[in-house]
N, C-alpha and C positions, 0 to 999 in steps of 0.2 A: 330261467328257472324260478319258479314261484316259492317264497319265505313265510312262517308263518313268524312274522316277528312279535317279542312280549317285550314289552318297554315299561319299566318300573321306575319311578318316582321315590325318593327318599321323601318321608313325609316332607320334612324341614325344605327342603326346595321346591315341591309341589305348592306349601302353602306362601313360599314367599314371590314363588310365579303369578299365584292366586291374588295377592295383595297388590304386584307389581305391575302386573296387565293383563288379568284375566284370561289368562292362557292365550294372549293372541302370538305367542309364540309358536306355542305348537301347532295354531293355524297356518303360520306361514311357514312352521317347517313338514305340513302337509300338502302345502298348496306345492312348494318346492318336490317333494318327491310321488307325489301324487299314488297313492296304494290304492292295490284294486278295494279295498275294503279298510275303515277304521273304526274301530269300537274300544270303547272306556270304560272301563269297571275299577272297584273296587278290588281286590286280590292282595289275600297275607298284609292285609290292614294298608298298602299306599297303591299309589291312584299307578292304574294299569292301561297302556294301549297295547290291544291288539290290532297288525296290522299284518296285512297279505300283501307282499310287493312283489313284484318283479324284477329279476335281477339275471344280466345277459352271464356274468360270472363270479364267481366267490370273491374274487379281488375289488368288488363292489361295497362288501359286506363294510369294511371301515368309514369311506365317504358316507355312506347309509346312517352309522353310527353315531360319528363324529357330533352333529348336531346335537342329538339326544346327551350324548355325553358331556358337552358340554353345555349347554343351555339348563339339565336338569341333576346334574349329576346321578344319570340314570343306569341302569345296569339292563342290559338285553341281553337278550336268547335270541337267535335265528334256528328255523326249524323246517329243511326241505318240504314242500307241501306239494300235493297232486290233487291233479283235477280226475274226476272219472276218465275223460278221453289220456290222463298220462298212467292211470291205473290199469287198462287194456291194453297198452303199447310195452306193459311190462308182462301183459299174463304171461309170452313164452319164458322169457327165465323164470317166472315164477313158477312155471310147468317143470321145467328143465332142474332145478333145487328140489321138488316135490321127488320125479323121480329118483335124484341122487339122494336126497335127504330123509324124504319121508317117512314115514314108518310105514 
């Protein structure tokens, strides 16, 4: 199942990452989990990774974690994510809620 993961940085550990090894950490705890997608912004003033991973079950979600947790003292969100082809495989109960639900 695909995650959209938010990975937040407390300023103070970002910048002492920053001083200590130019984030080659977080290269290599990407190269380890390898996400379909990584992006880095700025977000609510400390440094942010967005990342899209793959994950066979929820019981993933800590080993995933753990890294970030500990290397940045970071705080994440995971957040189920679909592709168009898992948005189609849902239309029938989506069908199925409309007739019971809809107005």
């Amino acid at each position: 199942m695909r995650f959209l993961v938010k990975i937040s940085f407390p300023v103070e550990a970002g910048n002492a990452m920053a001083k200590k090894d130019r984030f080659r950490t977080v290269e290599k705890i990407l190269e380890e989990q390898k996400p379909e997608a990584a992006y880095f912004v700025a977000l609510d003033g400390k440094r942010t990774g967005i990342l899209i991973v793959h994950l066979n079950d929820p019981s993933e979600i800590p080993a995933f974690a753990e890294p970030w947790f500990l290397a940045f003292n970071a705080s994440i969100e995971a957040t189920p994510a679909m592709v168009p082809e898992d948005l189609r495989k849902a239309g029938p109960a989506i069908e199925k809620a409309v007739k019971h639900y809809g107005s």
